[in-house]
C-alpha positions in Angstrom: 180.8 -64.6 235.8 178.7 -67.5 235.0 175.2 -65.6 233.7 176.8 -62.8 231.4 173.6 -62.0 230.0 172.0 -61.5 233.5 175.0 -58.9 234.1 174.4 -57.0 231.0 171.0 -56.7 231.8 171.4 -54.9 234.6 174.4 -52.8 233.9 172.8 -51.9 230.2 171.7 -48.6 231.2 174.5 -47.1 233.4 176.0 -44.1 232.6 179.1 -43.4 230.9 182.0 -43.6 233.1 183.1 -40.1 234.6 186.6 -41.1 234.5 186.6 -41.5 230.8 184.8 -38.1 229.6 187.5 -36.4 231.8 190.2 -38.5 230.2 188.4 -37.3 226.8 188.8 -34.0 227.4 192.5 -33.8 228.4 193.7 -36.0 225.5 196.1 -34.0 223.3 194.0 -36.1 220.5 190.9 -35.6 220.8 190.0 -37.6 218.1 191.9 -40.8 217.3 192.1 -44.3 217.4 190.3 -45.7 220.9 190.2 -48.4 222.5 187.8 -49.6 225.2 189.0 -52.9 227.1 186.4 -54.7 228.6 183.6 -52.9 227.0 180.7 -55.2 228.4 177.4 -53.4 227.1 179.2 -50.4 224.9 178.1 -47.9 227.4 181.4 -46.4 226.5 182.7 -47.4 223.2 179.8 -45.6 221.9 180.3 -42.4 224.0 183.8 -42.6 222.1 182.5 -43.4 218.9 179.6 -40.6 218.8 182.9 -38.4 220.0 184.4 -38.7 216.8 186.9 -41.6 217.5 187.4 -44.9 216.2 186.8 -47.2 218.4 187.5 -51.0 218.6 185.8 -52.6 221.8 187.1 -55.2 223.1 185.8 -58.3 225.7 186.2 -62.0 226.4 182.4 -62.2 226.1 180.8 -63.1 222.7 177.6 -61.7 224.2 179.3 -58.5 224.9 180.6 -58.4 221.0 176.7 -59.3 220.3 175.5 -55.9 221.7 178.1 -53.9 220.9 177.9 -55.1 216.6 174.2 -54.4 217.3 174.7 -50.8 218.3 175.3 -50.4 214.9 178.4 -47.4 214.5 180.4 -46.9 211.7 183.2 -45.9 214.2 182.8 -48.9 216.0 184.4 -52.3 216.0 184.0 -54.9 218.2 187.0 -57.6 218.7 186.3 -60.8 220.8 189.4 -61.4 223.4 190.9 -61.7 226.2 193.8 -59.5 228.0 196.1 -62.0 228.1 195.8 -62.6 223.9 194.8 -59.1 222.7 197.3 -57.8 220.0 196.9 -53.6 220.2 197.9 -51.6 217.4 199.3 -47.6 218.0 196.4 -45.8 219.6 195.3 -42.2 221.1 193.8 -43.5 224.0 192.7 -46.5 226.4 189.9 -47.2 228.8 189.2 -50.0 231.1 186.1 -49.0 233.0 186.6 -51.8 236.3 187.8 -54.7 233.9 191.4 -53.8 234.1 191.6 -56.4 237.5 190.3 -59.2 235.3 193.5 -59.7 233.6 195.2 -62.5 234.8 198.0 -61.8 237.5 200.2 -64.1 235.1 200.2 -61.7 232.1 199.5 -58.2 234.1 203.1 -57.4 233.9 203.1 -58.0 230.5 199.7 -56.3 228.8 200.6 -52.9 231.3 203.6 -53.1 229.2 201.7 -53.5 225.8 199.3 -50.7 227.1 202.3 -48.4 227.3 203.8 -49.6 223.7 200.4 -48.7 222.1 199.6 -45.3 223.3 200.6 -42.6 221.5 202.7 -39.8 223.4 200.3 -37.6 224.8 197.5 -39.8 224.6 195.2 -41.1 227.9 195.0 -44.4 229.4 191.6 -44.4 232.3 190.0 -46.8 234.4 190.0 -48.6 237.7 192.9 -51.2 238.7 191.9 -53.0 242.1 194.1 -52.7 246.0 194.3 -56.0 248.0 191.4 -54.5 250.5 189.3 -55.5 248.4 186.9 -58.5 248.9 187.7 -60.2 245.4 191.4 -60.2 246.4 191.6 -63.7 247.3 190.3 -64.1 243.4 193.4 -65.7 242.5 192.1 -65.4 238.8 192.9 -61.3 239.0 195.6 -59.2 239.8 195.5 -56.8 242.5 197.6 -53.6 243.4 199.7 -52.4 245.6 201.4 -48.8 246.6 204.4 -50.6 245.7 203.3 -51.5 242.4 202.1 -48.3 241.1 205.7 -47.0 241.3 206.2 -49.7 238.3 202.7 -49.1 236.8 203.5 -45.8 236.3 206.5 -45.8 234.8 206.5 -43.3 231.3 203.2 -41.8 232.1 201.9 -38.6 233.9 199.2 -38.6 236.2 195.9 -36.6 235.5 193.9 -37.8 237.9 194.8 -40.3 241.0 191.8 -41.6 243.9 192.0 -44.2 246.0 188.4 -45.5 247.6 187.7 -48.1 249.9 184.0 -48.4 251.1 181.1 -51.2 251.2 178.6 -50.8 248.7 176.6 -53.4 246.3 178.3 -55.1 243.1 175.8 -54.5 239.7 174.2 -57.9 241.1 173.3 -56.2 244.2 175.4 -58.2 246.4 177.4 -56.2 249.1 181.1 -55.9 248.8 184.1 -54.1 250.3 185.7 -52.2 247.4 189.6 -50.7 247.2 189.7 -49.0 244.2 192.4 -46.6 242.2 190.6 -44.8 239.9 192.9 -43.2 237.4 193.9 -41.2 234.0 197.7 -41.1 233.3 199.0 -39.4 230.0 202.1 -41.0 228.2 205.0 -39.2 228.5 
């Protein structure tokens, strides 16, 4: 995106994503060692942190590491990188509230498989990978999903919760956009 900060503005004050409270609640964990990929704003990593978890957010973004030191946590650590360079140490759970896509089709393969490595057995992994309905799919910067590939994607976890959407509605910029979305929470097996 080329105006972060214009992003940020507007997504600063959306709720905490549904998909990760529910993944909070079935984690054999509860509290732990999180991780929130992608964190943007913080929205999340600080639902996790006031939760009782330690959190390290991580995001490609500078500015996104600038609000999320600013929110001031104890629990809370943000870490400046990308999905194709981020080095995970043995967690409880993972979330990836719609930035999961963003990794490059390249590396996919490979940081699914260091998702898997770092999550602890019975811990939750959440978010939102993208289907190639969706209008972004000829982004060939991001990876998109098919039926086929979830068989591989979900290879040593369990699934909690499994939706598939495809609709038009508005981006965070307001622009209109055909979504295909899998929303999911799988717990490692």
């Amino acid at each position: 995106m080329s105006n972060w900060k214009d992003y940020y503005s507007k997504v600063r004050n959306k709720p905490v994503s549904p998909i990760l409270k529910i993944a909070c609640g079935v984690n054999k964990y509860k509290k732990g060692i999180a991780y929130d990929l992608g964190a943007g704003t913080g929205q999340d990593a600080l639902f996790l942190a006031k939760k009782g978890w330690h959190v390290v957010a991580v995001d490609n973004e500078g500015e996104s590491i600038k609000l999320i030191q600013s929110l001031n946590q104890k629990t809370l650590k943000g870490q400046e990188a990308s999905f194709e360079n981020i080095n995970l140490e043995k967690c409880h759970l993972i979330n990836g509230t719609f930035s999961f896509p963003f990794c490059h089709p390249k590396s996919f393969d490979e940081f699914w498989s260091e998702l898997r490595k770092a999550l602890s057995r019975g811990g939750t992994l959440s978010g939102q990978l993208f289907g190639p309905n969706d209008d972004w799919s000829l982004n060939t910067n991001m990876n998109f999903q098919t039926h086929e590939s979830w068989k591989t994607l979900l290879k040593g976890f369990e699934i909690i919760y499994f939706d598939e959407v495809e609709e038009v509605r508005p981006t965070a910029m307001g622009n209109p956009k055909h979504w295909h979305i899998y929303s999911f929470i799988l717990k490692r097996t």
